[in-house]
N, C-alpha and C positions, 0 to 999 in steps of 0.2 A: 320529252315524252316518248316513249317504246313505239313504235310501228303499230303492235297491236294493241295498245289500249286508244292509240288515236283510233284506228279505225274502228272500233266497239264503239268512241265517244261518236264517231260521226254516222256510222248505223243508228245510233240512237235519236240521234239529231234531227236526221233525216227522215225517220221514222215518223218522229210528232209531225214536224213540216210537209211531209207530204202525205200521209194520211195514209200508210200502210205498212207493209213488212217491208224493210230494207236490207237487201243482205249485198255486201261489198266483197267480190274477190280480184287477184291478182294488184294486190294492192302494192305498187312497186315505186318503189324512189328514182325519178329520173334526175340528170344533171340540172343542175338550175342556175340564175344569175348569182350576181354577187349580193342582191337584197331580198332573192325572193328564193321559196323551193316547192318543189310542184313531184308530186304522186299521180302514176297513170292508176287509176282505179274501176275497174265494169263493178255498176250498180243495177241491181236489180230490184227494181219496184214490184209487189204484190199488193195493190189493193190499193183504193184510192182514185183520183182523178186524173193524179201525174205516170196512174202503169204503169211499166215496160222496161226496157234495158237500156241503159246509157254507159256509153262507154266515155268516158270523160278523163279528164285531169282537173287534179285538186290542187288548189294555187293558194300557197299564204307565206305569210314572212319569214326571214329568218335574221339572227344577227342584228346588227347594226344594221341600218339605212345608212344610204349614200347620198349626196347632195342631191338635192334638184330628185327626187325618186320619190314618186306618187303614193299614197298609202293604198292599199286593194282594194278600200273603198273605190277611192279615185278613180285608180288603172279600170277597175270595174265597168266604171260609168265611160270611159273611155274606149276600151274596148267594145261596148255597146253603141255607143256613139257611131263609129267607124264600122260594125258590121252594119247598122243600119240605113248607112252610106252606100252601100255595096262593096265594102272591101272585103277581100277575103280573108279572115280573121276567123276562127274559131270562134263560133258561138258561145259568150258568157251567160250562166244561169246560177240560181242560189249562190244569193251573194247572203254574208253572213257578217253582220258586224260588231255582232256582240263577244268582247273575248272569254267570257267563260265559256264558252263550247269547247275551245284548244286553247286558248292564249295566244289568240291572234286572230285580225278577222282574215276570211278567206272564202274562195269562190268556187265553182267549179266551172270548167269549159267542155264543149264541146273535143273530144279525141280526135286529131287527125294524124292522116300518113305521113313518112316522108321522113328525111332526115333534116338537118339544120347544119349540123359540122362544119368547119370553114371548109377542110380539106377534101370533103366529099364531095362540096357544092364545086370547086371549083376540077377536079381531079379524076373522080370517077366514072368511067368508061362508061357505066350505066345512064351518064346523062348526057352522051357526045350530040345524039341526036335530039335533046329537048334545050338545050341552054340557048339558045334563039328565041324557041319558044319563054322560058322562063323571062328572059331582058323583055320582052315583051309587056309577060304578065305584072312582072316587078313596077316595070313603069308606069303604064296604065293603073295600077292599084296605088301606086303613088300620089299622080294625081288625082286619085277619086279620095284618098288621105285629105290632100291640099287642098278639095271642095269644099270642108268642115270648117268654116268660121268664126269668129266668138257674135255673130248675128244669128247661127241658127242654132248653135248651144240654149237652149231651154234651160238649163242649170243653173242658176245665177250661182249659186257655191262653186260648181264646179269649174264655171268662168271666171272668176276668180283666182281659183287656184293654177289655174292654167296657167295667168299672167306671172307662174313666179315671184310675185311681190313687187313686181315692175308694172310699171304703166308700159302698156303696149299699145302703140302706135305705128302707121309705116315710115314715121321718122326717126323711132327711137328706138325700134327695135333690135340693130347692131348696139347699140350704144345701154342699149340697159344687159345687154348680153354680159361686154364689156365690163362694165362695173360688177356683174356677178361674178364674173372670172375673176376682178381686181380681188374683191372682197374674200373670197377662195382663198387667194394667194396669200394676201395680208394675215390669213388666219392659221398662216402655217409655221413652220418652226424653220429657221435658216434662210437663205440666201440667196434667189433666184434669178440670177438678172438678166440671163435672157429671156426668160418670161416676162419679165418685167420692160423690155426692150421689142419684144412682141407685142405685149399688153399696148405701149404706147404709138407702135405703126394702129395698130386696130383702132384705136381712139381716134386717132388723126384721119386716119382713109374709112372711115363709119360711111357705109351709104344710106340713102333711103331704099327702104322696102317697097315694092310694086306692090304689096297685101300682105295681111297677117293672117296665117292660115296656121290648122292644126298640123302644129310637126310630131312624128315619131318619136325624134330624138335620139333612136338606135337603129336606124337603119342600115343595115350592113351586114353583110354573110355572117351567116352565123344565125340570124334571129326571123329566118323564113323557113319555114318545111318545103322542099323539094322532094321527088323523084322520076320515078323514069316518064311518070305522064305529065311532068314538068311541077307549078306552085302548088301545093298544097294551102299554105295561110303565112300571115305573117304573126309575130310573136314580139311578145317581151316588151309590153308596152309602158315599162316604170318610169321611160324619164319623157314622155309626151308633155307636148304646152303649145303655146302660140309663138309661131315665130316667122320667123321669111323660108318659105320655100327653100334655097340656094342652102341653106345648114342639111335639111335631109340630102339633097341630091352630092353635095359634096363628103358629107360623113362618110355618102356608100365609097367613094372615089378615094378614100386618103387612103396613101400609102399600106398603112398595118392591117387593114382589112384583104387585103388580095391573094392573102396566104401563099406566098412562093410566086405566083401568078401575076408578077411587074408589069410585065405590058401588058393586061387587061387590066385598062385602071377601072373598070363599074363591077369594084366586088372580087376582081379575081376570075371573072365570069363572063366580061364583055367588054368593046372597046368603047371607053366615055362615053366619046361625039354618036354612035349608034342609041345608047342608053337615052340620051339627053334627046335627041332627036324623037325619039319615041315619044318620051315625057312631053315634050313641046306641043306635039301633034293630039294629046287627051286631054291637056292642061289648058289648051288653047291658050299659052304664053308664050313669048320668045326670053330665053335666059340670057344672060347680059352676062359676059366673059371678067369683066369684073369686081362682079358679085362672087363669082364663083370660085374665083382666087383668093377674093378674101373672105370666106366663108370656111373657103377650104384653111388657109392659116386658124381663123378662130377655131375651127373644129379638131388641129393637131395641139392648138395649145389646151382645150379643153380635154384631150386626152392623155395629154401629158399632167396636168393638174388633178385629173383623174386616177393616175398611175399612182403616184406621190400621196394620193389621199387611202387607196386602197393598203397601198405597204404602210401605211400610218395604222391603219384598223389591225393590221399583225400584231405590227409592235407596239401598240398601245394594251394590247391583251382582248381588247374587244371582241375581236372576231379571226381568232387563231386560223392560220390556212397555209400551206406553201406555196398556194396559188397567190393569193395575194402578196406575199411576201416576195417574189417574183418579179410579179408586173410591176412593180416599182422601179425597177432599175430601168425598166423602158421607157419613163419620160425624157432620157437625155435623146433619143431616137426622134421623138415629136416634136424637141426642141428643134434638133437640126433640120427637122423637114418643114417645121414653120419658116424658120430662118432662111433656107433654099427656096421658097415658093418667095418671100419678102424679096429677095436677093434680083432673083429672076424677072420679077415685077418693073423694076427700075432701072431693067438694063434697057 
């Protein structure tokens, strides 16, 4: 669909649902994930109960989905979830789930500042004096994330879908991870077997979870708005579920995340044990060292099974990109840095 007849369709949409004249300008395509694509759009209301000007983004699919990746329904109810929490999230409003309006359902949020970029967040002069501040806010909004339950989920669907199709438990939670990753792999074409030699330490060294709490599931540079007055919000909520703590706070820490930036392992951004320490002190838990190793191996094998899934969608015809086509060749990178973390464990 053309730029301009989507947003004529969604003037008009808007129109009936809120009860007056809608006129949408600067209606602009910004970068989006690999399953979603989002337009910064200023809405202006005339008439009506809902008034006024919104300056928003417009969030709905594109492509092929990706494993484990929420529908906007979902993500919707998710990201409402978590702002109600006190996370700092972009306010989500007009959720829409009917696809006749575009061919696809879709939401809009709340506009904020900031960038997101790996290389800005960790790089840019403009944030020497806030990136203290930001490891801060990061954390603390993390575990205000890790307060969300599946006890105070109101949603029985949406609790549900949380779990992945796994029973989740705090004993079974590595272990039904596991079998998803297995089952991933099994469904691929060719011949993996260091993943397969990773997949089997994670089976064997499975701990128990201290609680099962709402994860992100993409935590990591890239998917928060920053600038120079420090977090703006966090973003990109498609692959959230229930799971152990120790998966967000290592996803931020693995390797590929830190863009250039090695020795700040929290994102490229800060060093760990400061990050972690923060977290501990809002979370009111103490992290267990290893959890956190093996959290951190499941989360480079889950990136590398990721990688291999994403250059499948190229060359499958699905969902044509050179981006994708790309990141494929980066799971032999996750393999090794699983296999180095296993390595180092047992010395």
């Amino acid at each position: 669909m053309k730029d301009s007849e989507l947003k004529e369709r969604l003037e008009s949409y808007l129109g009936k649902r809120l009860q007056g004249t809608v006129e949408i300008a600067n209606m602009v395509s910004l970068s989006g994930g690999a399953c979603q694509e989002n337009f910064s759009a200023d809405i202006k209301v005339n008439g009506g109960p809902e008034s006024g000007q919104y300056q928003t983004v417009y969030r709905t699919d594109k492509g092929a989905a990706l494993l484990a990746s929420l529908s906007r329904i979902d993500e919707f109810k998710v990201c409402r979830m978590a702002f109600e929490a006190g996370v700092k999230t972009p306010e989500p409003f007009w959720l829409e789930s009917d696809q006749s309006v575009t061919g696809n359902p879709f939401y809009f949020m709340k506009r904020i500042q900031g960038k997101a970029t790996g290389r800005f967040v960790v790089k840019d002069p403009s944030l020497n004096k806030v990136r203290k501040q930001i490891t801060q806010e990061l954390a603390e909004n993390l575990a205000r994330i890790h307060s969300v339950t599946p006890e105070k989920c109101k949603d029985e669907k949406l609790k549900e879908v949380l779990n992945l199709g796994q029973y989740v438990s705090g004993k079974t939670v590595a272990q039904g991870s596991v079998q998803a990753l297995r089952s991933q792999l099994e469904s691929m074409d060719g011949a993996y077997p260091a993943m397969e030699i990773i997949l089997n330490w994670l089976e064997k060294k499975a701990p128990e979870s201290d609680a099962v709490v709402l994860i992100h599931g993409d935590f990591r540079t890239g998917n928060f708005m920053v600038n120079s007055e420090g977090l703006q919000g966090i973003v990109d909520w498609e692959f959230a579920h229930w799971g152990d703590r120790h998966e967000d706070l290592t996803w931020l820490c693995m390797r590929d995340w830190r863009f250039g930036k090695l020795n700040k392992e929290a994102g490229g951004f800060a060093d760990r044990s400061e990050f972690y320490e923060i977290y501990e002190k809002a979370a009111g838990v103490k992290l267990d060292p290893t959890k956190i190793r093996y959290w951190e191996v499941m989360g480079n094998l889950r990136w590398a099974i990721g990688c291999i899934g994403q250059a499948e969608r190229h060359l499958s015809g699905k969902d044509k990109g050179i981006e994708l086509a790309s990141i494929g060749r980066r799971a032999c990178e996750m393999e090794y840095e699983a296999m180095r973390l296993i390595e180092e464990s047992i010395k």
